[in-house]
Biopython code that builds the backbone (N, CA, C, O; Angstrom):
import numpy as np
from Bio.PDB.StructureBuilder import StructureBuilder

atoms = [
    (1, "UNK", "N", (82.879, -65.539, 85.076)),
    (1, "UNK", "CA", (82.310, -64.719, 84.017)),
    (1, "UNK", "C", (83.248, -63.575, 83.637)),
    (1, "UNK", "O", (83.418, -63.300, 82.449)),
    (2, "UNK", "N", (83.811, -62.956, 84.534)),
    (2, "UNK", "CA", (85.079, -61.837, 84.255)),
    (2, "UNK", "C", (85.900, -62.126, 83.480)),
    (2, "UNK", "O", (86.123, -61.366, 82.538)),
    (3, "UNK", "N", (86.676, -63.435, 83.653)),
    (3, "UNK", "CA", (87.564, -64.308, 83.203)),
    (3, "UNK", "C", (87.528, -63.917, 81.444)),
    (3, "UNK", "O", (88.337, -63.447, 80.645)),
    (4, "UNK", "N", (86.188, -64.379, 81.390)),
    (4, "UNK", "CA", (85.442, -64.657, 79.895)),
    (4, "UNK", "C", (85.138, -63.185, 79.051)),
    (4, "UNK", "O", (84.777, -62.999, 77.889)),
    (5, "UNK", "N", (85.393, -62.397, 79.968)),
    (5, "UNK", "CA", (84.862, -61.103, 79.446)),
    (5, "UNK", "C", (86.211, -60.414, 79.204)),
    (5, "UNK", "O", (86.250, -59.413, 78.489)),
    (6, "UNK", "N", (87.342, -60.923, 79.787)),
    (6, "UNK", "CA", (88.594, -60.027, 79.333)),
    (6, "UNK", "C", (89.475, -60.748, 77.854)),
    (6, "UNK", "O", (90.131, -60.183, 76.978)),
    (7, "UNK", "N", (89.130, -62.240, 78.071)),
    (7, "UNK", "CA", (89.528, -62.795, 77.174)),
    (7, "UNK", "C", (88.287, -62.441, 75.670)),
    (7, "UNK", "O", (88.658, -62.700, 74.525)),
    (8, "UNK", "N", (87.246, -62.003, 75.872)),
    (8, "UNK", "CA", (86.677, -61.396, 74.496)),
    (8, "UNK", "C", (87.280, -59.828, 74.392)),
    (8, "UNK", "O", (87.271, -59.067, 73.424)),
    (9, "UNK", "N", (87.569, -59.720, 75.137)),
    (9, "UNK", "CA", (88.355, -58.003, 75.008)),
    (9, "UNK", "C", (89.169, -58.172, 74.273)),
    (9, "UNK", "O", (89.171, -57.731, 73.124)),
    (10, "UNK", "N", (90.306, -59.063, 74.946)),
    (10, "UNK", "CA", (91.325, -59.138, 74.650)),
    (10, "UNK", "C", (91.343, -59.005, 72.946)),
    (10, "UNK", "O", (91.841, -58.176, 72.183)),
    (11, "UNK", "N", (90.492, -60.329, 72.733)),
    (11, "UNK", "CA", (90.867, -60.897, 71.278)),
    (11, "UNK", "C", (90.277, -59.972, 70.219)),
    (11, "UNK", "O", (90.665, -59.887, 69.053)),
    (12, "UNK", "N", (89.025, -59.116, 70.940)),
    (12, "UNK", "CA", (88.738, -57.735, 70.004)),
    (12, "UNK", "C", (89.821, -56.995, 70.056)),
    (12, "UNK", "O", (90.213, -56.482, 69.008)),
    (13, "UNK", "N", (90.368, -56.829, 70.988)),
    (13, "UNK", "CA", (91.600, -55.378, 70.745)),
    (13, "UNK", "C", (92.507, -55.771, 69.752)),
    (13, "UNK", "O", (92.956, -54.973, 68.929)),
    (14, "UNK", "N", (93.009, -57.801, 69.814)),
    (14, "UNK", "CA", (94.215, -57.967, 68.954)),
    (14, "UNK", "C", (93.785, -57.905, 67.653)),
    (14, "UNK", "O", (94.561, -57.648, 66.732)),
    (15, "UNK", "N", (92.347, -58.166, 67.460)),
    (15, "UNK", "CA", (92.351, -57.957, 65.945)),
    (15, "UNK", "C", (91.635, -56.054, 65.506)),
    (15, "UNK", "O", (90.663, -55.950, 64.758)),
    (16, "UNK", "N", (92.112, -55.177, 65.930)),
    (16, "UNK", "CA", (91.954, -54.293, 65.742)),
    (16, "UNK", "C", (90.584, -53.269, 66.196)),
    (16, "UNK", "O", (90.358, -52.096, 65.900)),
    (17, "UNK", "N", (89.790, -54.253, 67.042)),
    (17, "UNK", "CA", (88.063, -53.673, 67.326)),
    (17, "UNK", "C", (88.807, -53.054, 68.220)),
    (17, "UNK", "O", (89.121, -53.969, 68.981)),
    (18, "UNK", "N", (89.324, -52.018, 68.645)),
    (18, "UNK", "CA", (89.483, -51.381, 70.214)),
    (18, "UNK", "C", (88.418, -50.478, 70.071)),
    (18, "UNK", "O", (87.975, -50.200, 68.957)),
    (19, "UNK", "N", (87.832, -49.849, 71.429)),
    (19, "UNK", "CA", (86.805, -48.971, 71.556)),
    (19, "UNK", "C", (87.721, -47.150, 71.384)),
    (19, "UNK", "O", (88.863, -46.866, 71.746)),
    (20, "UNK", "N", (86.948, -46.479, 70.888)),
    (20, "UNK", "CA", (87.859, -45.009, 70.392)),
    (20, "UNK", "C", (87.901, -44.476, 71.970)),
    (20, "UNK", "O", (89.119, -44.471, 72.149)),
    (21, "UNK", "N", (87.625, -44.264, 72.558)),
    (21, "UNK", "CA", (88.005, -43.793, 74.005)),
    (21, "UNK", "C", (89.402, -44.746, 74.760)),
    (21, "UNK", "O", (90.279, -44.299, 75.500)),
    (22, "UNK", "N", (89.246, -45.950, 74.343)),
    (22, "UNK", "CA", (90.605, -46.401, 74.931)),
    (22, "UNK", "C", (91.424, -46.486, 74.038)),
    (22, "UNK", "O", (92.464, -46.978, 74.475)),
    (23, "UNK", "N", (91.487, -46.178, 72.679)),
    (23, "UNK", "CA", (92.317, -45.825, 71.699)),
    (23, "UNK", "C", (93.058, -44.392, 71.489)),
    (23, "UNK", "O", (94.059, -44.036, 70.866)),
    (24, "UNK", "N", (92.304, -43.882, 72.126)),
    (24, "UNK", "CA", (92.811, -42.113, 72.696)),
    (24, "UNK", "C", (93.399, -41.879, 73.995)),
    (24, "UNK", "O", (94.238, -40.987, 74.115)),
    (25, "UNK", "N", (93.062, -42.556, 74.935)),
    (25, "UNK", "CA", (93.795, -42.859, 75.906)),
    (25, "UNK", "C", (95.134, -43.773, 75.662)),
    (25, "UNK", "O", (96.115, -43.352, 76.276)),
    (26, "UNK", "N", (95.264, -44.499, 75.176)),
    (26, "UNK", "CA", (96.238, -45.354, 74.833)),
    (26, "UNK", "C", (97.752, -44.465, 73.881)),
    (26, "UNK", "O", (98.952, -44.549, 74.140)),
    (27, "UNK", "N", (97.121, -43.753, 72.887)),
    (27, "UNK", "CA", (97.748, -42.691, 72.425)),
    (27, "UNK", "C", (98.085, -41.980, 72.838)),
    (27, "UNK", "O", (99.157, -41.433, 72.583)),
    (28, "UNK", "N", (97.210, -41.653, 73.752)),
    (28, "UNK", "CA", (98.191, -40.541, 75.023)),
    (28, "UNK", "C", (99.253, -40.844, 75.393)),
    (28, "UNK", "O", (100.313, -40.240, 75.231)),
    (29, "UNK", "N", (98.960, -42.255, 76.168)),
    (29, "UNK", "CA", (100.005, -42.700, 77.042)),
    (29, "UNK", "C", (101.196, -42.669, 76.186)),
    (29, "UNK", "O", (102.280, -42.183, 76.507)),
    (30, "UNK", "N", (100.844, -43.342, 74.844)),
    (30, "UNK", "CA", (102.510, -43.443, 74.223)),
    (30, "UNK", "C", (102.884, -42.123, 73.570)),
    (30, "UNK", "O", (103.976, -41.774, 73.121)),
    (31, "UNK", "N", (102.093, -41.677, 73.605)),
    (31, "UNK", "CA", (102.678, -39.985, 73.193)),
    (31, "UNK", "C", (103.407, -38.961, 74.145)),
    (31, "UNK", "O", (104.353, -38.207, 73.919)),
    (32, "UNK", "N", (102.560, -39.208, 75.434)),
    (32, "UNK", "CA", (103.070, -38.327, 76.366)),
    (32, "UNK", "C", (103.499, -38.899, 77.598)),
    (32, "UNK", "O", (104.094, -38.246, 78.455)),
    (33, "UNK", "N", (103.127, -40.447, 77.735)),
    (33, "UNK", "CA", (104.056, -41.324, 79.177)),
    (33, "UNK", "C", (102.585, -40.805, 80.242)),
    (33, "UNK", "O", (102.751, -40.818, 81.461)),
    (34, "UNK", "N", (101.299, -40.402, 79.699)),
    (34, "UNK", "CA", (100.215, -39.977, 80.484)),
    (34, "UNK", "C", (98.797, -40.625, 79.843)),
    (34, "UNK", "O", (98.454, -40.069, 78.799)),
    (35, "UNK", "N", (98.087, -41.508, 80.218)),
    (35, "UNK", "CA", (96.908, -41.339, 79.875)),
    (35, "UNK", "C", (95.953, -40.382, 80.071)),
    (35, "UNK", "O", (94.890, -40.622, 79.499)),
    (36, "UNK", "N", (95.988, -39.682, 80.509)),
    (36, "UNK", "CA", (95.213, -38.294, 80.989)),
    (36, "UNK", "C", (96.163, -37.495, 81.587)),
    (36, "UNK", "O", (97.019, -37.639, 82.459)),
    (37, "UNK", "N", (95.510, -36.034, 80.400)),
    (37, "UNK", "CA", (96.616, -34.706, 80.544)),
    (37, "UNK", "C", (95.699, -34.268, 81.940)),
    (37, "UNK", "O", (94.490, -34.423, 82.115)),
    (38, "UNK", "N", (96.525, -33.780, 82.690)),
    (38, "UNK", "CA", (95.805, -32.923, 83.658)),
    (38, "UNK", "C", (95.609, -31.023, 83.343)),
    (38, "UNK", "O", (96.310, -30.130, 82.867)),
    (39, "UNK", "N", (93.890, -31.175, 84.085)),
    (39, "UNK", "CA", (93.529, -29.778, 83.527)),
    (39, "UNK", "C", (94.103, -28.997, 84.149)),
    (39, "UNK", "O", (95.058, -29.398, 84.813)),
    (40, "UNK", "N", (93.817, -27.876, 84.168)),
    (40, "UNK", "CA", (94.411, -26.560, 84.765)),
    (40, "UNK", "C", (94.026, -26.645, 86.203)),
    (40, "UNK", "O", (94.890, -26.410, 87.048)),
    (41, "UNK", "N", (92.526, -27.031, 86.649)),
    (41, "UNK", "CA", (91.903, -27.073, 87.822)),
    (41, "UNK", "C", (92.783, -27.945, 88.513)),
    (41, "UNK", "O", (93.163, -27.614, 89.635)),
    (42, "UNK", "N", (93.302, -29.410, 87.818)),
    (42, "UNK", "CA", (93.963, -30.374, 88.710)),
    (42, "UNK", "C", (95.259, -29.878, 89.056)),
    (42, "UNK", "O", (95.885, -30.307, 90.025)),
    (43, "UNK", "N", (95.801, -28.717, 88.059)),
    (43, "UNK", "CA", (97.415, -28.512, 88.377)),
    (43, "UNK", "C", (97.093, -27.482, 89.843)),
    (43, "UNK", "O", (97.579, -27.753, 90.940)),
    (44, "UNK", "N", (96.185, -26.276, 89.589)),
    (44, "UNK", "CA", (95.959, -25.280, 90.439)),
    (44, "UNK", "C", (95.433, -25.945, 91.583)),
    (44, "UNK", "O", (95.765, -25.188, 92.495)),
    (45, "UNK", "N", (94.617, -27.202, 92.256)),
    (45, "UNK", "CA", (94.693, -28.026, 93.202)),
    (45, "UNK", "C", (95.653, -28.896, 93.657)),
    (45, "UNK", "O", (95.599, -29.436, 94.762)),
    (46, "UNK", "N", (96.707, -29.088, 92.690)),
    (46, "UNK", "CA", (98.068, -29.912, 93.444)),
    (46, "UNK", "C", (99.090, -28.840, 93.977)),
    (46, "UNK", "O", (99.878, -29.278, 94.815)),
    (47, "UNK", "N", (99.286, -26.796, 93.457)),
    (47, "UNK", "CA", (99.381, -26.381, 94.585)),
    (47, "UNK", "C", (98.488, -25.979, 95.559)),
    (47, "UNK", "O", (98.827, -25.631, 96.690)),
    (48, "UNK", "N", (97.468, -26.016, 95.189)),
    (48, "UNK", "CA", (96.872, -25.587, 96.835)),
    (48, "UNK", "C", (97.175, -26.461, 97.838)),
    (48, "UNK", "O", (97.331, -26.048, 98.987)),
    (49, "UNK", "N", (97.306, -27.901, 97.486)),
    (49, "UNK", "CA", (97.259, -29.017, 98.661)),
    (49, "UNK", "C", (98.731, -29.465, 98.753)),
    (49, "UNK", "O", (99.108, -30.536, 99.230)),
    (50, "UNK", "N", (99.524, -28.485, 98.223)),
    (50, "UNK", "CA", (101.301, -28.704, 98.838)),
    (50, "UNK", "C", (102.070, -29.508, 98.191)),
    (50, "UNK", "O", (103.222, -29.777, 98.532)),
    (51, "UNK", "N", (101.188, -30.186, 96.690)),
    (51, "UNK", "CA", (101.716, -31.479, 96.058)),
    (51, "UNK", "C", (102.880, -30.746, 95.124)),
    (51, "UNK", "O", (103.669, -31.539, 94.608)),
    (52, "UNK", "N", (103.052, -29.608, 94.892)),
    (52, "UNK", "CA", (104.138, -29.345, 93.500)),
    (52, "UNK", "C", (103.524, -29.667, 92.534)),
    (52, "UNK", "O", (102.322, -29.913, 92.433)),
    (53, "UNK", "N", (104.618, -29.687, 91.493)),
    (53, "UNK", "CA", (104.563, -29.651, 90.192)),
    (53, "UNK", "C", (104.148, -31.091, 90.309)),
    (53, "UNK", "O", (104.329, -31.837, 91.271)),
    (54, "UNK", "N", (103.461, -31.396, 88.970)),
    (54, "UNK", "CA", (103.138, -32.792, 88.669)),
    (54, "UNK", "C", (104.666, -33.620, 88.136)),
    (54, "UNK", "O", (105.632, -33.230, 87.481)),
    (55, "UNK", "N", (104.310, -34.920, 88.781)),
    (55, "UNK", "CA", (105.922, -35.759, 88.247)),
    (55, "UNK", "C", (105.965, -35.360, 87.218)),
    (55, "UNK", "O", (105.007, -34.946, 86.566)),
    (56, "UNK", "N", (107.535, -35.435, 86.757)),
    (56, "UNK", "CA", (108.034, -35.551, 85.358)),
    (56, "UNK", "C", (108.304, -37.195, 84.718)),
    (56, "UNK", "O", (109.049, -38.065, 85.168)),
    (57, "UNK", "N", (107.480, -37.230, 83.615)),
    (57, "UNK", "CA", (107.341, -38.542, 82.797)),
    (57, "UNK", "C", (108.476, -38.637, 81.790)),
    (57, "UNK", "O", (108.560, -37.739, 80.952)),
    (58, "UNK", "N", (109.417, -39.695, 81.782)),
    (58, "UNK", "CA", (110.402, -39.911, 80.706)),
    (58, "UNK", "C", (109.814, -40.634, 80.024)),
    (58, "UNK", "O", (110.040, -41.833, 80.189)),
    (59, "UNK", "N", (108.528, -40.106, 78.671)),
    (59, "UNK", "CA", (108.006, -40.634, 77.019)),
    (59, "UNK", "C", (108.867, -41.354, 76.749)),
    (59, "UNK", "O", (108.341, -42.271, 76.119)),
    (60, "UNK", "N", (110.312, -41.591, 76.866)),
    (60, "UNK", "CA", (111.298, -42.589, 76.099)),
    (60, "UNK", "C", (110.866, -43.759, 76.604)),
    (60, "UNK", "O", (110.498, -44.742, 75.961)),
    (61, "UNK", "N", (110.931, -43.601, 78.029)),
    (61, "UNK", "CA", (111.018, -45.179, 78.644)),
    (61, "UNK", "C", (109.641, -45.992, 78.356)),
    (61, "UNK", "O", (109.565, -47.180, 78.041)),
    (62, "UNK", "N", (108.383, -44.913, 78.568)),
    (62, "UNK", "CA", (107.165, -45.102, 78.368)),
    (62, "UNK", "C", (106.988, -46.037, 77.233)),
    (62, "UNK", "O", (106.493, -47.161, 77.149)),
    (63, "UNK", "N", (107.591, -45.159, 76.310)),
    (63, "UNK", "CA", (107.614, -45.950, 75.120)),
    (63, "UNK", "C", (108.275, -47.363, 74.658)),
    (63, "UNK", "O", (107.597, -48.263, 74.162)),
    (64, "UNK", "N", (109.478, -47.440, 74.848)),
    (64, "UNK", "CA", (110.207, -48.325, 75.064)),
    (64, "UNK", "C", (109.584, -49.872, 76.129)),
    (64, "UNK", "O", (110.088, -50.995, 76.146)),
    (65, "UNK", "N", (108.541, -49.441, 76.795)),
    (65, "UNK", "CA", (108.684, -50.678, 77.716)),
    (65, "UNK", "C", (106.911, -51.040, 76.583)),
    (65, "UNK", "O", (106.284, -52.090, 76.443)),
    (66, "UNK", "N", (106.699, -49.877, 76.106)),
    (66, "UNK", "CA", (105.123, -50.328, 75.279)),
    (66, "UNK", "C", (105.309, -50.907, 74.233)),
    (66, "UNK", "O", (104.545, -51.718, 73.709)),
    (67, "UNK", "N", (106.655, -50.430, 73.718)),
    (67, "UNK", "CA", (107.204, -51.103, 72.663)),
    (67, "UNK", "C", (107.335, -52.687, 72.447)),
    (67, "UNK", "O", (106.891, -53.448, 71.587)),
    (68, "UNK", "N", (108.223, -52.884, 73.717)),
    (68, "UNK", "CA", (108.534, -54.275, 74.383)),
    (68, "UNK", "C", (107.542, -55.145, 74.134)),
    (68, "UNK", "O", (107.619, -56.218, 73.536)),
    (69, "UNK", "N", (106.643, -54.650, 74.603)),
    (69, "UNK", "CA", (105.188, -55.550, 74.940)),
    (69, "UNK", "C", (104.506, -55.296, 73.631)),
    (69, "UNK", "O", (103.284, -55.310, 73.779)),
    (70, "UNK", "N", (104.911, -55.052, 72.314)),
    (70, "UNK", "CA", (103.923, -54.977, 71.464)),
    (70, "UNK", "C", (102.469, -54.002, 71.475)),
    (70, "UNK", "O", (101.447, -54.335, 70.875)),
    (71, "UNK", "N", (102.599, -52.857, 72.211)),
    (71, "UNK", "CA", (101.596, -52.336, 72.843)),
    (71, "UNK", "C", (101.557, -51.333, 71.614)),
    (71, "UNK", "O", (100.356, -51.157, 71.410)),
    (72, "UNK", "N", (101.985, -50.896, 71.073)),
    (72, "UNK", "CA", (102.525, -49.720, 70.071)),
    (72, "UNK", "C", (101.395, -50.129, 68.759)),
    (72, "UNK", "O", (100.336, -49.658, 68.343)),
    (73, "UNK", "N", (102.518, -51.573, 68.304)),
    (73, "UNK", "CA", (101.702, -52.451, 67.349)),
    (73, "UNK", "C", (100.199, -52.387, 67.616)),
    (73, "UNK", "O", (99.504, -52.421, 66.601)),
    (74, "UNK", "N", (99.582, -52.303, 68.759)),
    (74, "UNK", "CA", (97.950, -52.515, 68.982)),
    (74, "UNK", "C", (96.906, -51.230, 69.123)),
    (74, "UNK", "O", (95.676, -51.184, 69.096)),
    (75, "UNK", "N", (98.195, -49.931, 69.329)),
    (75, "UNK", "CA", (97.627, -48.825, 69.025)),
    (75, "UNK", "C", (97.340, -48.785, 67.766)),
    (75, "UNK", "O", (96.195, -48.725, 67.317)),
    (76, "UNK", "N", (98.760, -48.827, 66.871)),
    (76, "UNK", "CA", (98.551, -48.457, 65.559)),
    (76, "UNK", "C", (97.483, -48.974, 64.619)),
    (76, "UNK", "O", (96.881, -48.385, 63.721)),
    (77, "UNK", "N", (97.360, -50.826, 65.258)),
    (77, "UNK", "CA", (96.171, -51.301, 64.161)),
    (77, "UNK", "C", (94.953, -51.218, 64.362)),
    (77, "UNK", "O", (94.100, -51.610, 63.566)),
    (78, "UNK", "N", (94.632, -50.458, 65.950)),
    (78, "UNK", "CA", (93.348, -50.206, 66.060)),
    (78, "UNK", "C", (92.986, -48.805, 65.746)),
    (78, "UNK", "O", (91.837, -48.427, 65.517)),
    (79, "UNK", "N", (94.095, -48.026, 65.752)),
    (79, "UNK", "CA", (93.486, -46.863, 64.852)),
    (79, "UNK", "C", (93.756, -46.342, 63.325)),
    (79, "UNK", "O", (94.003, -45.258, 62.797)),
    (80, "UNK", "N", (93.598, -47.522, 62.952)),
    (80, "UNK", "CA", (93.979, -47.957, 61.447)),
    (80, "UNK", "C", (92.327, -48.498, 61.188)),
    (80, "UNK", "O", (91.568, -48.052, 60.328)),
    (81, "UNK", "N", (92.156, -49.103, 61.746)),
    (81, "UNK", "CA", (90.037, -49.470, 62.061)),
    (81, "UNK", "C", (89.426, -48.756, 61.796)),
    (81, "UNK", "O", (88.545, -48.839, 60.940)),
    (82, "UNK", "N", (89.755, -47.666, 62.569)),
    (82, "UNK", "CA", (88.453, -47.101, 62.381)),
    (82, "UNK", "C", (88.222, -46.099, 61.642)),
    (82, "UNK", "O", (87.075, -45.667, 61.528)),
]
sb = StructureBuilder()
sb.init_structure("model")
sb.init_model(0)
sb.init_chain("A")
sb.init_seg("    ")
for serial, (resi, resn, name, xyz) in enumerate(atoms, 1):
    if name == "N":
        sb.init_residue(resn, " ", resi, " ")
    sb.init_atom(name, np.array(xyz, "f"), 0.0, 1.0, " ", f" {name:<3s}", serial, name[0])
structure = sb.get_structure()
């Protein structure tokens, strides 16, 4: 049944139905190499717990490998939808 449920995803996302929450997330990612910005609370808890600064994301490559995969193309026509 899973099987069946990604392959109706799928074929909604290629023809442009994506849902607006994973269309904003998705934009993130190719905008900033992040699907989710981290808040202030998450930065001020990665020093309390010794983690540093949050990695640094190279957006080029991000992009470039979303590119590859046509991933770009599926942002743009699903937020052309809606």
């Amino acid at each position: 049944m899973g099987e069946a449920m990604f392959t109706i995803r799928n074929l909604a996302v290629a023809e442009g139905n994506t849902p607006k929450g994973i269309l904003v997330q998705a934009q993130s990612l190719f905008e900033t190499g992040r699907v989710v910005t981290p808040s202030k609370m998450a930065l001020t808890n990665r020093k309390k717990y010794g983690l540093g600064k949050e990695p640094a994301v190279d957006v080029k490559d991000v992009q470039k490998i979303l590119r590859k995969t046509s991933f770009d193309e599926l942002i743009y026509r699903g937020s052309q939808s809606k």
